[in-house]
C-alpha positions in Angstrom: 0.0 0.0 0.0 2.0 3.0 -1.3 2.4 5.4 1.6 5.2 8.0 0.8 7.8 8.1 -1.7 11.0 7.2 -0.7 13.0 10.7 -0.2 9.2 12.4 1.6 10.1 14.7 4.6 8.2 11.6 6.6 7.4 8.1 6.2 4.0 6.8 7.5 3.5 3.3 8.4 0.0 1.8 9.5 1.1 -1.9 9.4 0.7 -2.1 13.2 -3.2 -1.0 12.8 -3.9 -4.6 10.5 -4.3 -7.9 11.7 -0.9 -9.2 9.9 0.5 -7.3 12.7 -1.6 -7.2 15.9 -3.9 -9.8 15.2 -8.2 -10.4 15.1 -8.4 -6.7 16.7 -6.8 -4.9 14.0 -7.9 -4.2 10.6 -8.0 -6.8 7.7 -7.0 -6.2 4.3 -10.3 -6.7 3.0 -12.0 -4.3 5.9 -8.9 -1.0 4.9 -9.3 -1.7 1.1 -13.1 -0.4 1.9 -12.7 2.1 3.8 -10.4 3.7 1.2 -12.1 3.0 -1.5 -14.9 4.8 0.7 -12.3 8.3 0.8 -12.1 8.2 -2.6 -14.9 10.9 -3.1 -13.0 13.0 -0.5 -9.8 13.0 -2.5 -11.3 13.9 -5.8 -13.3 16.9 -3.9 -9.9 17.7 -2.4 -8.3 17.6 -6.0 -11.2 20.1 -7.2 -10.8 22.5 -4.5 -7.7 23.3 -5.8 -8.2 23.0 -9.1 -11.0 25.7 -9.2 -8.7 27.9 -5.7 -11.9 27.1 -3.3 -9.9 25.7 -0.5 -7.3 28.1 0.4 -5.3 26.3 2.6 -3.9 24.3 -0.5 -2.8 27.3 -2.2 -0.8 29.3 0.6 1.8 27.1 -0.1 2.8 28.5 -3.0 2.6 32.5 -1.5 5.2 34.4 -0.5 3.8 38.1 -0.9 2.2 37.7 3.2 5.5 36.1 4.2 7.2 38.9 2.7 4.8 41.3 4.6 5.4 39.2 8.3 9.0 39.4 7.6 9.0 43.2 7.3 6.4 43.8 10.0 8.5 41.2 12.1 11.9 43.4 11.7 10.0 46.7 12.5 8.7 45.6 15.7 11.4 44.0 17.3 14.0 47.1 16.9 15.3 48.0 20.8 13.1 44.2 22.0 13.8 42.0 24.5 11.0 39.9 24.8 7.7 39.5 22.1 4.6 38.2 23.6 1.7 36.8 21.4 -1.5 37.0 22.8 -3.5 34.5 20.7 -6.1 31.5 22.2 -6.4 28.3 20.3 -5.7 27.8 16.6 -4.4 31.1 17.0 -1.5 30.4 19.5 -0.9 26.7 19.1 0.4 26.6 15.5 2.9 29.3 16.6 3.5 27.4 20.0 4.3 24.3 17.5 6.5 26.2 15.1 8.8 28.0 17.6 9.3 24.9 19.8 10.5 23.7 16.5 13.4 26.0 17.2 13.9 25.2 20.4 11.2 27.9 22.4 10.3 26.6 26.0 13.1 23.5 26.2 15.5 24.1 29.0 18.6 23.9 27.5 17.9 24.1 24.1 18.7 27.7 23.1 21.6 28.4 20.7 24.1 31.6 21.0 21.9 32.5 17.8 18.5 31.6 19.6 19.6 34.0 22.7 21.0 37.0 20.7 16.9 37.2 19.7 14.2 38.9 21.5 12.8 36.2 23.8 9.6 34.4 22.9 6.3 34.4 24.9 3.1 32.9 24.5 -0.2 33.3 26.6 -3.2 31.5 24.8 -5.0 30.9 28.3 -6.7 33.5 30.0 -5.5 33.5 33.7 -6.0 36.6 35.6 -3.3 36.1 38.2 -0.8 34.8 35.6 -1.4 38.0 33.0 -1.4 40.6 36.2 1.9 38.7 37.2 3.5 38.7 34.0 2.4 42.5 32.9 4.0 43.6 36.5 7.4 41.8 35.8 8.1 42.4 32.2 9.8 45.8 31.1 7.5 46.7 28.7 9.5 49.5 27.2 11.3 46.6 25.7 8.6 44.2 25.9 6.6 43.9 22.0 2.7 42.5 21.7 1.5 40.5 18.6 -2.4 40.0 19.1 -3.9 37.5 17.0 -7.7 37.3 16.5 -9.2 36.5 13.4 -12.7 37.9 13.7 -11.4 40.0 15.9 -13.9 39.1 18.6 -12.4 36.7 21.0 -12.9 37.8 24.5 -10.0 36.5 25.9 -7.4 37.5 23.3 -9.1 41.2 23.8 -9.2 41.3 27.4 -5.4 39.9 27.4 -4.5 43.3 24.9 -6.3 45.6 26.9 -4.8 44.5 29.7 -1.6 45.2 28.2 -2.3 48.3 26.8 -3.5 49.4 30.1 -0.2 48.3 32.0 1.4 50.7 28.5 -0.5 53.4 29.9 -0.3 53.2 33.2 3.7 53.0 32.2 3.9 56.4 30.7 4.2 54.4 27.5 1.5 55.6 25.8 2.5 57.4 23.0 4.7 54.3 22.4 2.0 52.3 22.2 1.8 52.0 17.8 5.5 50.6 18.0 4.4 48.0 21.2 2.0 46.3 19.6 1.0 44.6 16.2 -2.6 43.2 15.6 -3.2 40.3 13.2 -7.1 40.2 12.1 -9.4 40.2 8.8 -9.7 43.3 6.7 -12.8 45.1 7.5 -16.0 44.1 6.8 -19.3 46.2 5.9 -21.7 45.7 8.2 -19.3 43.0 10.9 -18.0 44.3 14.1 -14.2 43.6 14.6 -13.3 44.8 17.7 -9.6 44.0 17.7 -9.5 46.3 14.1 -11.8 48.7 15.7 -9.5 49.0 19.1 -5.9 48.7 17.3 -7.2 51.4 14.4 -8.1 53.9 17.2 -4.4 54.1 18.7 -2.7 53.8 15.6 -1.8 50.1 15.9 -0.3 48.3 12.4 -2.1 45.1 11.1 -1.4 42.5 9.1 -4.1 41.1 7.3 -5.5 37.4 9.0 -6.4 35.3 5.7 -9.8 35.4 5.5 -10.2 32.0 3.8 -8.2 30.1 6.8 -8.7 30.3 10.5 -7.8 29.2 13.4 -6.7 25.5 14.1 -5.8 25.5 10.3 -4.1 28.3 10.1 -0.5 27.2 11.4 1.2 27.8 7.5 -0.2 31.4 7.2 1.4 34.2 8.8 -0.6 33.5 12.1 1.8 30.5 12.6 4.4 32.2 10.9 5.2 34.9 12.6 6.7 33.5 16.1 8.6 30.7 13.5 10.2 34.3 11.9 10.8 35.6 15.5 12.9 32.3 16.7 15.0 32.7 13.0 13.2 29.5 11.0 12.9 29.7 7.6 8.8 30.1 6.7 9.4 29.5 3.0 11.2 26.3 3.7 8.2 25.3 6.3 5.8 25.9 3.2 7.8 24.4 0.8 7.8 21.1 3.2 4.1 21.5 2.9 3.6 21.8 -0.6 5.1 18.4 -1.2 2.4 17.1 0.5 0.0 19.1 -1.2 1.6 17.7 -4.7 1.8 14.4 -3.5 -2.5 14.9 -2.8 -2.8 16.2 -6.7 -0.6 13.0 -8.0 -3.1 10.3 -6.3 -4.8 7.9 -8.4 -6.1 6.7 -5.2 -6.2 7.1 -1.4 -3.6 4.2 -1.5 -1.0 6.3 -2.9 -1.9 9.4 -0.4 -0.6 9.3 2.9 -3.1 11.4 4.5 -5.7 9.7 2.9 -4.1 6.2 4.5 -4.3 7.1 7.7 -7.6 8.9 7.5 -9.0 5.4 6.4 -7.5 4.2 9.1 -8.6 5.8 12.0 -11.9 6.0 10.8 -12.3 2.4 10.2 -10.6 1.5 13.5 -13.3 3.9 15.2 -16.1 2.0 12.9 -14.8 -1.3 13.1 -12.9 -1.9 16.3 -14.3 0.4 18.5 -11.3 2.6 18.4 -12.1 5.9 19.8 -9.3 7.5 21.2 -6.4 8.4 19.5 -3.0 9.0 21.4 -0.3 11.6 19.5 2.9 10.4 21.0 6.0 12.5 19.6 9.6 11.2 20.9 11.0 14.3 20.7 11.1 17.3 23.2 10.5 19.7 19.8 7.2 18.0 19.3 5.4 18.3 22.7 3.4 21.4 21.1 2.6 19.8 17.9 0.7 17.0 20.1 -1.4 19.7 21.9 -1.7 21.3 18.1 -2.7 17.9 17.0 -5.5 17.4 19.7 -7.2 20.5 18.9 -7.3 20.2 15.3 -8.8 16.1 14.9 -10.9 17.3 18.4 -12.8 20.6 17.2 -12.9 19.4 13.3 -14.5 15.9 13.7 -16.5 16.8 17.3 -19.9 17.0 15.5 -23.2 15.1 15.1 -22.5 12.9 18.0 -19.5 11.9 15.7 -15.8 11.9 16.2 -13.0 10.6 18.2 -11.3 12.2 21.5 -7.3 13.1 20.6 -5.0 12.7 23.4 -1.6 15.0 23.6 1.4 12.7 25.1 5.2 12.9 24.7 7.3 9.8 24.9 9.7 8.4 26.4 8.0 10.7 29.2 4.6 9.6 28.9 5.2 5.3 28.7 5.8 6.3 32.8 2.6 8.0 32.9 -0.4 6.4 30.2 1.4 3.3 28.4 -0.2 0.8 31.3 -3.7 2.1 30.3 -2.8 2.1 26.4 -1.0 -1.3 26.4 -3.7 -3.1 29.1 -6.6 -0.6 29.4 -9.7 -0.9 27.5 -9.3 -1.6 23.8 -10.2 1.6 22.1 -7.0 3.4 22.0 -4.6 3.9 18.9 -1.1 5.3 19.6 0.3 7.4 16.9 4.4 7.4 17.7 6.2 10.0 15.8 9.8 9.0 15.8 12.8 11.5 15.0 16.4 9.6 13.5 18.3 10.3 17.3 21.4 7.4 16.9 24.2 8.8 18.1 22.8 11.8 19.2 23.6 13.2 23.3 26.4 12.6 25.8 27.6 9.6 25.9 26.5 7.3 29.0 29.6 6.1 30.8 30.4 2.4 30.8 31.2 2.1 34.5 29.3 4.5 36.2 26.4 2.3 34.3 27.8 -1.0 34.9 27.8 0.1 38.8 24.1 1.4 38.5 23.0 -1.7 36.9 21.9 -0.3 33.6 25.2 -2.0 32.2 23.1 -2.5 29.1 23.0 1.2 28.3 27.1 1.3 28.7 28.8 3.3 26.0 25.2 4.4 24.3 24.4 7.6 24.1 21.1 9.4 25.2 19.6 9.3 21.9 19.9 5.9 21.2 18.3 4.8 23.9 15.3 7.1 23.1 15.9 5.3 19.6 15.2 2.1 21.3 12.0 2.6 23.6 11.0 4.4 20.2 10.9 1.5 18.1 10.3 -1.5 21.6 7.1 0.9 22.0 5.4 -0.2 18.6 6.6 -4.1 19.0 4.9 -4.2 22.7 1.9 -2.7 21.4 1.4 -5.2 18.6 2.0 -8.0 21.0 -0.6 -6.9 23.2 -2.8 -6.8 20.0 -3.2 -2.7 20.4 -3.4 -0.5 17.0 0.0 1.4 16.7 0.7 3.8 13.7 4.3 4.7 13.2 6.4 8.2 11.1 9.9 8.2 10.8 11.4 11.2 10.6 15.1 11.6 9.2 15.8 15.3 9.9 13.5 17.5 12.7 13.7 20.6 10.5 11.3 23.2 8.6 11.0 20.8 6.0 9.8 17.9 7.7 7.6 20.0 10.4 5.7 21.6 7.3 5.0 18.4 6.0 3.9 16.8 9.0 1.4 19.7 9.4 -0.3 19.4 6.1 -0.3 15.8 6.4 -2.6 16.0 9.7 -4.7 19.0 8.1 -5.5 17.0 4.7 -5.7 14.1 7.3 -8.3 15.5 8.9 -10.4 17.3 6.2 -10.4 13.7 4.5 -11.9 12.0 7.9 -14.3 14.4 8.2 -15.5 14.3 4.4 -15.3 10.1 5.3 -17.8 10.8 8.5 -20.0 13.3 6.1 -19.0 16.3 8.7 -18.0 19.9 7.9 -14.2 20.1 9.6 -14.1 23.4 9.2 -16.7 24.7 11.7 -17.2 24.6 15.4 -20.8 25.1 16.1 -20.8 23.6 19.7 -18.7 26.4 20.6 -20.8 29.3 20.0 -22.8 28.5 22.6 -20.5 28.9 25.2 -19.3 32.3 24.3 -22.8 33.4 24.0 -23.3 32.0 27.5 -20.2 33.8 29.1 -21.4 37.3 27.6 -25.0 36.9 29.0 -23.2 36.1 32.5 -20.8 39.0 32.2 -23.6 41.7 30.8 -25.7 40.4 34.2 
């Protein structure tokens, strides 16, 4: 079953998920052959869409005018910076969570001479009243920058985090400093639709960059939402898009979901859901770079399939970490988990572990490895446990961690996704559930 082609940023294995591998609770050839024969439709619409430019997540991976416009916007505001803080909740903070981590953002340890000669990188996509009052009393904000990101324009939180900030400004004697502080991203203006971010940033002056109106939120990692804390920790966006767009060529060369990775493994958690009874999926990275791109992961399969009393529930782990905290419930729990291990090439990688000191603390096994091969080994025992204890394991292998690979592993779960929900006959690209809640809050707050 052709998967990836053999130089791909990533290869995808779902042999673990079929019987062949973990016996009568995986998926037969017969049963996977069906269910992609079954996201056929969903390919050929996915072909269309960018055939006739309706789906505009396809096409930013050829721009460069907007990445052009980030870099610019990027270089202005960081002149005299120390730190830049993104206000943004969901989709609009966790793509750029994923991309900077991507760089080494939030790893102790992991910061280059070249990451530290750049303005530090904050993020602060929950709304937390003692953690913002905390954080807007600490930083200097004469040297402290603020990148808003809202793409309506009317998210309570992200507005009530900027005029927080813009109060501390104030209150700072900073006011008249206030247009080089801060940058908004949101949609152009629309007759007749309130944008309160627009409305609020236009009224001091504020620049914008234009959100893309045609991708939001949890898809919109690849468009300058995403893009601009990648540009801030020195990764190349262009490369991150071109890593994308092979996916997106590999999607217009299928002749059938067989030769389309995504496509592969929407079939295969679908059918696994359908099937097997398979309704949790596990993201488990082996890689410290990749702990955002799990919680990225979970929000994307969770609010796009969520819908219709449909879906499965997306769980964010990080391995080796996390086989001392969930593997007993995945590996002898109830039967309805799939683990998704994401392994990076580490052989050979980290200090060396000393042959006597581990001989004396009875690891003498581990003698004269280094760190990263034995993260290379639980890597690849994890998958063989699993499919001896008959439990659904999808493997990708990933030579090089870089903006190449990350960009492809985005699109891959994006397409992934669209194609499951098309499979399940939902819309993955709204949230209606949501609305109700915000709706709820404002009623509360006005009383």
């Amino acid at each position: 079953m052709g998967q990836n082609s053999a130089n791909a940023a990533y290869r995808q294995s779902i042999e673990g998920c079929l019987d062949g591998a973990i016996g009568a609770h995986g998926l037969d050839r017969t049963t996977i052959e069906s269910w992609l024969a079954r996201t056929a439709p969903g390919l050929g619409e996915l072909q269309k869409d960018h055939a006739e430019s309706r789906l505009a997540l396809l096409r930013i991976v050829d721009d460069t005018a907007d990445i052009d416009a980030a870099e610019a916007a990027l270089a202005k505001l960081s002149k005299g910076a120390k730190i830049i803080v993104f206000f943004g909740t969901g989709g609009s903070g966790l793509g750029g969570q994923t991309l900077a981590q991507l760089a080494g953002w939030n790893i102790p340890g992991a910061a280059t001479k070249e990451q530290m000669s750049r303005p530090r990188t904050r993020f602060y996509d929950n709304l937390d009243g003692t953690t913002l009052s905390g954080a807007l009393a600490q930083l200097d904000l004469a040297s402290t920058r603020f990148v808003v990101t809202s793409k309506s324009g009317g998210s309570s939180e992200t507005l009530a985090q900027a005029i927080a900030a813009l109060s501390a400004c104030k209150a700072a004697g900073l006011e008249r400093r206030i247009p080089e502080l801060f940058l908004g991203i949101t949609e152009p203006e629309k007759p007749g639709k309130a944008n309160g971010l627009r409305s609020l940033f236009a009224g001091l002056g504020i620049p914008m960059l234009e959100h893309h109106t045609g991708i939001g939120g949890r898809f919109s990692c690849l468009t300058n939402v995403g893009l601009m804390p990648a540009i801030a920790r020195g990764l190349d966006a262009r490369k991150l898009r071109a890593g994308a767009r092979e996916v997106v060529s590999a999607m217009l060369a299928a002749k059938t979901p067989a030769d389309l990775a995504p496509a592969v493994g929407a079939a295969t958690a679908v059918a696994l859901a359908m099937e097997r009874g398979v309704h949790t999926l596990v993201m488990m990275p082996y890689n410290d770079r990749l702990m955002s791109f799990s919680r990225w992961y979970v929000q994307l399969w969770a609010e796009s399939l969520g819908k219709g009393g449909e879906g499965t529930s997306p769980i964010a782990a990080l391995g080796p970490l996390d086989q001392h905290s969930q593997l007993q419930l995945y590996m002898d729990g109830p039967r309805e988990h799939m683990l998704n291990v994401v392994r990076v090439a580490s052989r050979g990688v980290g200090p060396a572990i000393d042959k006597a000191m581990a001989e004396t603390a009875g690891i003498g096994f581990m003698g004269g490895k280094t760190v990263g091969d034995v993260v290379d080994a639980q890597s690849h025992a994890l998958p063989e446990a699993l499919a001896r204890a008959g439990r659904p394991v999808r493997t990708f292998d990933v030579e090089q961690l870089d903006e190449r690979s990350m960009g492809a592993l985005l699109m891959h779960f994006m397409l992934e996704t669209i194609l499951a929900g098309r499979l399940l006959g939902i819309d993955p690209f709204d949230q209606p559930a949501v609305e109700l809640a915000k709706v709820l809050t404002k009623d509360r707050l006005k009383g």
